[in-house]
N, C-alpha and C positions, 0 to 999 in steps of 0.2 A: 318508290320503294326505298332505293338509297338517297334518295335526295340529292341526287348529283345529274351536272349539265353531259350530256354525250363528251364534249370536251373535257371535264372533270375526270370522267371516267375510263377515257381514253388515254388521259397524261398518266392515271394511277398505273394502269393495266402496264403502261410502259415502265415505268418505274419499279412493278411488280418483276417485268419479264413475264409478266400474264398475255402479253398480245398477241394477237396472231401474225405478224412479222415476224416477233422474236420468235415464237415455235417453229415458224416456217424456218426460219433461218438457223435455229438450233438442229432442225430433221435436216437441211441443207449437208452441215457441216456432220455430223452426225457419219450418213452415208457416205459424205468425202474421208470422213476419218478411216471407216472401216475397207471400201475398196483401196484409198491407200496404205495402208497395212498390209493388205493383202496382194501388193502390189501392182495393181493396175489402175487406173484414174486418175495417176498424179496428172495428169494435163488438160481433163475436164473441169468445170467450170461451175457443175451442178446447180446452176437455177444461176449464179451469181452475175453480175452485167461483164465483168472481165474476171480474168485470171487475178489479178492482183489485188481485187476487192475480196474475192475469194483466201486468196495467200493473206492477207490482214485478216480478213476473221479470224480464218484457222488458227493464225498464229495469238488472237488475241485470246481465242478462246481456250486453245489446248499451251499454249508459252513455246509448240515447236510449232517447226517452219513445214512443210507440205515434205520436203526434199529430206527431213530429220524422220519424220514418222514414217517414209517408205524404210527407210534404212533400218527403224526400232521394227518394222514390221520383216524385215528382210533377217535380221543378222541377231535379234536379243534389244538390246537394251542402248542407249546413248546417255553418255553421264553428264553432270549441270557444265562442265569445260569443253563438251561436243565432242571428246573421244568416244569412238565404239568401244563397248564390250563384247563380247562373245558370249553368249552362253555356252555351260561346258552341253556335251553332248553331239 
């Protein structure tokens, strides 16, 4: 139908962010983002082989670090120099 080898179809899908790695790893990070916001799960792992492959996606995916988005999830806001802000209120 597309004229393409399972291999073909497999590099595109990666290329796309169509595969099912990347989804899985996208829902991974996803549920990491929002329990830590919410402040709890900064130390689970959620699917990933260790903490620290976890802490590099997170970070490559969202540009904070696990330890920055409990804090944007705890207090308001973090500016691009890593001061907090407060929200008024």
């Amino acid at each position: 139908m597309l004229n393409l080898s399972l291999q073909d179809l497999s590099a595109w899908m990666l290329r796309e962010e169509a595969a099912l790695t990347s989804l899985v790893c996208e829902q991974r990070l996803m549920r990491a983002l929002i329990e830590v916001s919410q402040g709890k799960g900064q130390h689970g792992r959620y699917g990933f082989v260790s903490r620290e492959r976890r802490d590099t996606a997170f970070f490559d995916r969202f540009g904070v670090c696990v330890k920055q988005a409990a804090v944007i999830g705890r207090v308001g806001t973090v500016t691009w120099s890593g001061d907090l802000v407060l929200e008024p209120g």
